[in-house]
C-alpha positions as CSV (number, residue, x, y, z in Angstrom):
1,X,2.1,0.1,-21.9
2,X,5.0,-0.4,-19.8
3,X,5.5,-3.4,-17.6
4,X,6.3,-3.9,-14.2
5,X,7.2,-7.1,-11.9
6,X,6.3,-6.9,-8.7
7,X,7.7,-8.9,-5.8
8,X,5.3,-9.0,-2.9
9,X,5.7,-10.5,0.8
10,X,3.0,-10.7,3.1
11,X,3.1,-9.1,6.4
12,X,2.2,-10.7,9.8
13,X,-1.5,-9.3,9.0
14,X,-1.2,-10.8,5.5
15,X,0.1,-14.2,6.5
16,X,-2.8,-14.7,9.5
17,X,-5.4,-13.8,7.0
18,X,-3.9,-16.0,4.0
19,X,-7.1,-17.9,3.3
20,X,-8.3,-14.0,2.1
21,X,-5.6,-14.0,-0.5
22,X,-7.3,-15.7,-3.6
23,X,-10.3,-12.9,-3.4
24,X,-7.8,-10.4,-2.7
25,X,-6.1,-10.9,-5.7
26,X,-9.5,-10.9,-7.3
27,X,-10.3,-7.9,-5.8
28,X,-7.3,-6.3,-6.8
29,X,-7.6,-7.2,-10.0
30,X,-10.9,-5.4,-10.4
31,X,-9.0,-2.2,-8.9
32,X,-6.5,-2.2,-11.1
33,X,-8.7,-2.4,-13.8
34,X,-10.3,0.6,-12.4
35,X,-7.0,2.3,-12.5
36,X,-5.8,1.5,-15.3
37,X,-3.5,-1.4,-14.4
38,X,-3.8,-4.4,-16.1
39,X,-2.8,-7.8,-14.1
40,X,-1.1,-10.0,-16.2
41,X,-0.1,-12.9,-14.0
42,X,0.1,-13.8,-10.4
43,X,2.0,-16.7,-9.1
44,X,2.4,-17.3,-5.2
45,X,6.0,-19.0,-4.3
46,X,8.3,-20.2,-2.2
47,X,11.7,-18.7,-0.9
48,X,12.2,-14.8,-0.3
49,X,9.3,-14.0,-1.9
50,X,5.7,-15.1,-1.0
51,X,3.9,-13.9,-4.5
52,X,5.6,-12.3,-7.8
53,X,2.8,-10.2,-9.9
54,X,3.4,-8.9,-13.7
55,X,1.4,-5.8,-14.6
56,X,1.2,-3.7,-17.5
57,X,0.2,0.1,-16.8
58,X,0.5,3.7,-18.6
59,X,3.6,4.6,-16.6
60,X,5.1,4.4,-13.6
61,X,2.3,7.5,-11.6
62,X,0.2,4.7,-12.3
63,X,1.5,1.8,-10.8
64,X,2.6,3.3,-7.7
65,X,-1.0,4.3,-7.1
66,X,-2.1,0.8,-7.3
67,X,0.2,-0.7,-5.5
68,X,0.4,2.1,-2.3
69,X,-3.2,1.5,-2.4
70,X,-2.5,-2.3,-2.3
71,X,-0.1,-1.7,0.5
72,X,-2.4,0.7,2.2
73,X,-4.6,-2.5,3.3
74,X,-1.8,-3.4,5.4
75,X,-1.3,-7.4,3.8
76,X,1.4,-6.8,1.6
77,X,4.6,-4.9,1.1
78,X,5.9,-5.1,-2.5
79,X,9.2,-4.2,-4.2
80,X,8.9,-3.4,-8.1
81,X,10.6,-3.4,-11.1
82,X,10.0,-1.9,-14.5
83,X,10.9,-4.6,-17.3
84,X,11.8,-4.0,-20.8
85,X,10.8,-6.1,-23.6
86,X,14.0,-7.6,-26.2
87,X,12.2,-5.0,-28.6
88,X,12.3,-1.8,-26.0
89,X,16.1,-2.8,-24.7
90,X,17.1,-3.2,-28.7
91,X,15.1,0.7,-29.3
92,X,17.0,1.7,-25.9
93,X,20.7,0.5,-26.8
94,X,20.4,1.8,-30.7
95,X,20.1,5.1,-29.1
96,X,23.6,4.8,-26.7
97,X,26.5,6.9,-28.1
């Protein structure tokens, strides 16, 4: 499954409802199982970003379902990356001509 880092801020709803957040994320986590998303880690921080999620899902249809629907709920806004393993960048660059 591909892999996907997700950078999330929380929006004015998200921040004045930040004692939610821990059952969100269990709640979400439930979701995306549903989904087929699987939550790997979820660590909140501090600087630009208020959270940084790792997910693994089928592809990227996937993913973006989850995470509109995430969005949808109006706490978070999220920008995401797909990540490449060493062993997916090495398959990847054997292929460049």
């Amino acid at each position: 499954m591909a892999v996907y880092i997700s950078l999330i801020n929380l929006t004015d709803q998200g921040a004045r409802t930040i004692k939610d957040d821990p059952a969100r994320v269990k709640s979400a986590a439930h979701i995306a199982q549903r989904e087929g998303v699987k939550l790997l880690a979820e660590w909140w921080t501090m600087g630009p970003y208020d959270a940084v999620m790792i997910a693994e899902a089928p592809d990227d249809d996937t993913i973006n379902r989850f995470l509109l629907g995430a969005a949808r709920q109006g706490n978070i806004r999220t920008v995401t990356m797909r990540a490449f393993s060493s062993d997916e960048i090495a398959n990847i660059l054997a292929r460049l001509e």
